[in-house]
C-alpha positions as protocol buffer text, in pm:
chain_id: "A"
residue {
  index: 1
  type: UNK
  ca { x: 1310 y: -954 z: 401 }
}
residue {
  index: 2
  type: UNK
  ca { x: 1175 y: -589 z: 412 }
}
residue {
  index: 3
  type: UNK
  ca { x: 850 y: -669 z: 324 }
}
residue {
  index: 4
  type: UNK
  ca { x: 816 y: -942 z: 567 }
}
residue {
  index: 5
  type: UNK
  ca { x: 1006 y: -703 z: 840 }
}
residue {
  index: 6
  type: UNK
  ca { x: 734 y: -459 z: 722 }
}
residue {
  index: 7
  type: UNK
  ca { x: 404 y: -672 z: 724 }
}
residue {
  index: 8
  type: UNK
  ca { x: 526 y: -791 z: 1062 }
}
residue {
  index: 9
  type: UNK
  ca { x: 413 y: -416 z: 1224 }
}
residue {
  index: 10
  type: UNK
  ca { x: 69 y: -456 z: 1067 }
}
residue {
  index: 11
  type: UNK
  ca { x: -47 y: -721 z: 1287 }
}
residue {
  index: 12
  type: UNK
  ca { x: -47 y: -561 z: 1577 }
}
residue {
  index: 13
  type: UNK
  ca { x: -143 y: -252 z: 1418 }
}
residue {
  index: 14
  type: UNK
  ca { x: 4 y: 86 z: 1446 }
}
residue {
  index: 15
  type: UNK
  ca { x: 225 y: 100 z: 1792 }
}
residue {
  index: 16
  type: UNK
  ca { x: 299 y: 437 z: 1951 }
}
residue {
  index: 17
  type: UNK
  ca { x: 641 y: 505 z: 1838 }
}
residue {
  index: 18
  type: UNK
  ca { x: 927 y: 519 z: 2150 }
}
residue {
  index: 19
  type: UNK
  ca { x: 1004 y: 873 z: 2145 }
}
residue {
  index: 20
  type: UNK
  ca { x: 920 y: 1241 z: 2101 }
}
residue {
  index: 21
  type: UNK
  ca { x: 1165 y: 1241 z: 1751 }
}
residue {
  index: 22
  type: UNK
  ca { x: 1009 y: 897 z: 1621 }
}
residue {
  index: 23
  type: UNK
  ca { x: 674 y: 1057 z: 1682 }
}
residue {
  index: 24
  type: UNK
  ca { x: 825 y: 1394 z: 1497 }
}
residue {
  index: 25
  type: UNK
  ca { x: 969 y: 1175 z: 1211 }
}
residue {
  index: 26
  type: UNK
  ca { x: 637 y: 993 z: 1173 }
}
residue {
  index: 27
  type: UNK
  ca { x: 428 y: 1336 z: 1178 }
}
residue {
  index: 28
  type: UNK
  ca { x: 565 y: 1478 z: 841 }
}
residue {
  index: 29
  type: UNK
  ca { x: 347 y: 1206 z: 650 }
}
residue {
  index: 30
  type: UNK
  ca { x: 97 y: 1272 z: 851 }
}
residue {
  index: 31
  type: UNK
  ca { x: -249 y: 1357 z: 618 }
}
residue {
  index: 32
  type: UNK
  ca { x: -517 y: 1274 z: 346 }
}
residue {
  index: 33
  type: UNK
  ca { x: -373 y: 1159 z: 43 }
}
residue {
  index: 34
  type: UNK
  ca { x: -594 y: 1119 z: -258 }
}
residue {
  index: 35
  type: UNK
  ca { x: -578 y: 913 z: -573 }
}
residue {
  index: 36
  type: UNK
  ca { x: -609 y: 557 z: -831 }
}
residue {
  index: 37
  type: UNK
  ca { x: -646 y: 238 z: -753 }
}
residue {
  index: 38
  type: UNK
  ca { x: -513 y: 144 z: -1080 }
}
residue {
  index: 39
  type: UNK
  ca { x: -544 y: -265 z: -1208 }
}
residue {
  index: 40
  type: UNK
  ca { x: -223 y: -424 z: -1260 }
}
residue {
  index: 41
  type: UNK
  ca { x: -239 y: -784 z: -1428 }
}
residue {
  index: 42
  type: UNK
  ca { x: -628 y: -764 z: -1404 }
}
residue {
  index: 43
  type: UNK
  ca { x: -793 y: -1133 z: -1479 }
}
residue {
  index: 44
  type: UNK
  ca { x: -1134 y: -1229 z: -1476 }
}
residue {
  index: 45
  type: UNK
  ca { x: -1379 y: -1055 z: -1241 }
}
residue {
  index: 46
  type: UNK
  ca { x: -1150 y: -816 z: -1162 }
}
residue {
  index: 47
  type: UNK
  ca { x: -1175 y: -391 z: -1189 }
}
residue {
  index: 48
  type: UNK
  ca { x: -1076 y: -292 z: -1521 }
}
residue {
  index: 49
  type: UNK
  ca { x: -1109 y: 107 z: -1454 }
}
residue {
  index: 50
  type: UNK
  ca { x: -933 y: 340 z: -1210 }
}
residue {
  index: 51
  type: UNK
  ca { x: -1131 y: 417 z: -892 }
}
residue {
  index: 52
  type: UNK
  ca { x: -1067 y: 693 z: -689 }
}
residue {
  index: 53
  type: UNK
  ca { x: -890 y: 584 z: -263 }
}
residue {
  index: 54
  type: UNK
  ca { x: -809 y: 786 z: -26 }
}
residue {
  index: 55
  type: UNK
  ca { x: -550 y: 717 z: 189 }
}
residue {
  index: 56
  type: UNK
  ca { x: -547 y: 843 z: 613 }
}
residue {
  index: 57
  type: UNK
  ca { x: -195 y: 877 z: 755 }
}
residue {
  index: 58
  type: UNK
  ca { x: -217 y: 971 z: 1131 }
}
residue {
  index: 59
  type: UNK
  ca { x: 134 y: 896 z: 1355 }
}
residue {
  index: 60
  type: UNK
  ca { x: 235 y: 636 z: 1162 }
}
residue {
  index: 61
  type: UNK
  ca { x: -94 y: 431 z: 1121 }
}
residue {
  index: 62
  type: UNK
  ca { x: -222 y: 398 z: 741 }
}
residue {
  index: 63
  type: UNK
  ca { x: -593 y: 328 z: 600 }
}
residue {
  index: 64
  type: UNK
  ca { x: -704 y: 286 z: 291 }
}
residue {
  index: 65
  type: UNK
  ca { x: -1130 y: 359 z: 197 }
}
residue {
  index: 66
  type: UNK
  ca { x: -1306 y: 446 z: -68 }
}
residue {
  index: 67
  type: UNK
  ca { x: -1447 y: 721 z: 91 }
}
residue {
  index: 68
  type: UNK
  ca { x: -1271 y: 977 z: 234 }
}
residue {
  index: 69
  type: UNK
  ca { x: -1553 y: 1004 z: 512 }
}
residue {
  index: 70
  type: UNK
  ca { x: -1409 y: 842 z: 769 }
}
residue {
  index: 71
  type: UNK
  ca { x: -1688 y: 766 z: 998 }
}
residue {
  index: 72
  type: UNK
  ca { x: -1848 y: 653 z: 775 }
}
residue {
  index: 73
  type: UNK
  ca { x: -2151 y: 411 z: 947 }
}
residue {
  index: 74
  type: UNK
  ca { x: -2086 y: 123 z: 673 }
}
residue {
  index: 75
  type: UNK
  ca { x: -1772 y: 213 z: 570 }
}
residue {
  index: 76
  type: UNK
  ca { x: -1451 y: 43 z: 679 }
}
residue {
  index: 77
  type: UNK
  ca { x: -1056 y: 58 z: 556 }
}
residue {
  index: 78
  type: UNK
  ca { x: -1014 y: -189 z: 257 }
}
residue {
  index: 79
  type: UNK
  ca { x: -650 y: -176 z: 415 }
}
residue {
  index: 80
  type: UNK
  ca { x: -472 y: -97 z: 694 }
}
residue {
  index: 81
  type: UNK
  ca { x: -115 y: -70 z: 809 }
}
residue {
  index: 82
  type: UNK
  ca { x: 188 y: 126 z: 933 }
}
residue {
  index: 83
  type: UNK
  ca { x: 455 y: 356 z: 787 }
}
residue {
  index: 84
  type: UNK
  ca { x: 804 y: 341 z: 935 }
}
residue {
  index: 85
  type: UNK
  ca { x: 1008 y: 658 z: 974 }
}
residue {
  index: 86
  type: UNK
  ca { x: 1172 y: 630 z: 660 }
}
residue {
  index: 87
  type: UNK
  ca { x: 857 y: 632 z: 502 }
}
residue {
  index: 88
  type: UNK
  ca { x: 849 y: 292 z: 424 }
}
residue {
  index: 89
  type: UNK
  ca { x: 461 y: 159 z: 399 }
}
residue {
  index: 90
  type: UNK
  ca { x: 349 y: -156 z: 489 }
}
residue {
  index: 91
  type: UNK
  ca { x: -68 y: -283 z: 489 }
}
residue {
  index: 92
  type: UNK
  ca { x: -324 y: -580 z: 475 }
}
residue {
  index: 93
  type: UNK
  ca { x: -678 y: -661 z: 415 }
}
residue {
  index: 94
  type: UNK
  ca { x: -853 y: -756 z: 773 }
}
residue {
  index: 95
  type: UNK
  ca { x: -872 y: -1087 z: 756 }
}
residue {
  index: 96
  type: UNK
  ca { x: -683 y: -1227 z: 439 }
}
residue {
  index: 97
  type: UNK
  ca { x: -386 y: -1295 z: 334 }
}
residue {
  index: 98
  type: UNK
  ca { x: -339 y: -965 z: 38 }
}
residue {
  index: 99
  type: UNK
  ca { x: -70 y: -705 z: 160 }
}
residue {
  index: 100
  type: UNK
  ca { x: 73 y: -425 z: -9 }
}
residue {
  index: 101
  type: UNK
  ca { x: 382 y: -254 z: 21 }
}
residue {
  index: 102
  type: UNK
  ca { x: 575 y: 83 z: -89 }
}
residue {
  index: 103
  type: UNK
  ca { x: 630 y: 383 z: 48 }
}
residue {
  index: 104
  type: UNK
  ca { x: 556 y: 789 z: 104 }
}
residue {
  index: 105
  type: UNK
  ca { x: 813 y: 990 z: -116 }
}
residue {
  index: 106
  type: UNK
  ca { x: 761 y: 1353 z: -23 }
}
residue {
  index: 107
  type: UNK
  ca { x: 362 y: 1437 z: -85 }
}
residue {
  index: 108
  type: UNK
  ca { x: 360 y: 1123 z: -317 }
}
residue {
  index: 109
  type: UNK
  ca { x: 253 y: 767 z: -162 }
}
residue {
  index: 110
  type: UNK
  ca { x: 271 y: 448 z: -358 }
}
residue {
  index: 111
  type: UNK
  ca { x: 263 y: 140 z: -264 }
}
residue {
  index: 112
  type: UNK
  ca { x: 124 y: -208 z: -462 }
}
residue {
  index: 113
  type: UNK
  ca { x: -23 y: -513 z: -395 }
}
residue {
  index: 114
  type: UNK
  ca { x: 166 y: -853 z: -286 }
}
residue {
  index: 115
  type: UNK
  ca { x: 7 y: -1143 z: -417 }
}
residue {
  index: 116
  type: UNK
  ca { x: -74 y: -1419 z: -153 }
}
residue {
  index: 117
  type: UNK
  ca { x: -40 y: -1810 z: -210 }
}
residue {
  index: 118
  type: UNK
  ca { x: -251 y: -1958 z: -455 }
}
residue {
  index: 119
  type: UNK
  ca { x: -401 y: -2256 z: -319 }
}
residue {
  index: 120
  type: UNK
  ca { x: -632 y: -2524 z: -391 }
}
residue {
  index: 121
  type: UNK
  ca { x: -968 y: -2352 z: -299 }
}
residue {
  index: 122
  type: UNK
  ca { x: -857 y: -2046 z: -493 }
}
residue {
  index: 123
  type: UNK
  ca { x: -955 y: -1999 z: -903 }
}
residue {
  index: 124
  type: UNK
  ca { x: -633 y: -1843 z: -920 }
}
residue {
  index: 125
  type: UNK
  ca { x: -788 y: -1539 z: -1083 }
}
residue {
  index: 126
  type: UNK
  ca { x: -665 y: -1318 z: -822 }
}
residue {
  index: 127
  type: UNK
  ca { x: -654 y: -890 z: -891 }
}
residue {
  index: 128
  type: UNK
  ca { x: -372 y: -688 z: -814 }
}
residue {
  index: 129
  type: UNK
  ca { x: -393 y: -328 z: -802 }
}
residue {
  index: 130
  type: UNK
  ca { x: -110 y: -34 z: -766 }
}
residue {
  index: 131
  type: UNK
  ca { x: -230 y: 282 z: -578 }
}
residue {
  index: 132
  type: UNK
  ca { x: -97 y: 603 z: -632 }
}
residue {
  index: 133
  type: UNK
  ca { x: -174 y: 939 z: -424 }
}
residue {
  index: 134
  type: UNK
  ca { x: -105 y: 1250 z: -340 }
}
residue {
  index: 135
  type: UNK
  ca { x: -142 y: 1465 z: -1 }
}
residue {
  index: 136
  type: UNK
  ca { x: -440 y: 1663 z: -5 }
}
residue {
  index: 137
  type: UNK
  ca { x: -417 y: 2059 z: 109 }
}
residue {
  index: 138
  type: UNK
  ca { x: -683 y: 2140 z: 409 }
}
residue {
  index: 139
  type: UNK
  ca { x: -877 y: 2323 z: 141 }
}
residue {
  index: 140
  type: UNK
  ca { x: -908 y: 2036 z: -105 }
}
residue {
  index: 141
  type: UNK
  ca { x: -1063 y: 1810 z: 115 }
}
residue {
  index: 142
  type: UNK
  ca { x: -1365 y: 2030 z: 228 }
}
């Protein structure tokens, strides 16, 4: 029911929270976070190694790239989402039906793939990954 309750704010994407102390709440995950995309239950064509993500947190809006340029020309988010005041995360792939879930602990955000239905079009070789970061200091991400 969480994640559900959760993947329900990424839909409409990141809404400006109600009031001056949600906004405050939301601000203290507010930053770069870099780290792993590490494989979890990897089958098939899927990425064997760690890869390096960064992670955007800005008022309680989430991205995901492999870049941490964000304006990037080609670039856009592999994911996107929200993160509740409780630091709960919650994020999805434009346009498919992967989501991931977890949460900001601190200057520690972790949060893992959900894996969607399997259906009959699908080769059922689908690739999970866990990602694991850390907030970045202004210095570190010059």
């Amino acid at each position: 029911m969480l994640v559900s309750s959760l993947l329900a704010g990424c839909a409409g994407g990141a809404a400006a929270p109600p009031d001056p102390a949600a906004r405050q709440a939301l601000a203290r995950f507010d930053g770069l976070y870099q780290g792993q995309q590490i494989p979890s239950g990897a089958t098939g064509n899927c990425r064997t190694l760690p890869r390096t993500v960064w992670f955007s947190v800005r008022g309680g809006a989430v991205e995901l790239r492999s870049s941490h340029r964000r304006h990037s020309a080609v670039q856009r988010p592999m994911m996107a989402g929200t993160v509740r005041e409780d630091g709960e995360v919650a994020m999805n792939r434009d346009g498919s039906d992967r989501f991931a879930a977890g949460r900001i602990d601190g200057d520690r955000l972790a949060v893992t793939e959900i894996p969607g239905p399997i259906g009959p079009l699908t080769s059922g070789n689908t690739c999970i990954y866990r990602y694991e970061a850390e907030r970045q200091r202004a210095a570190d991400t010059k």
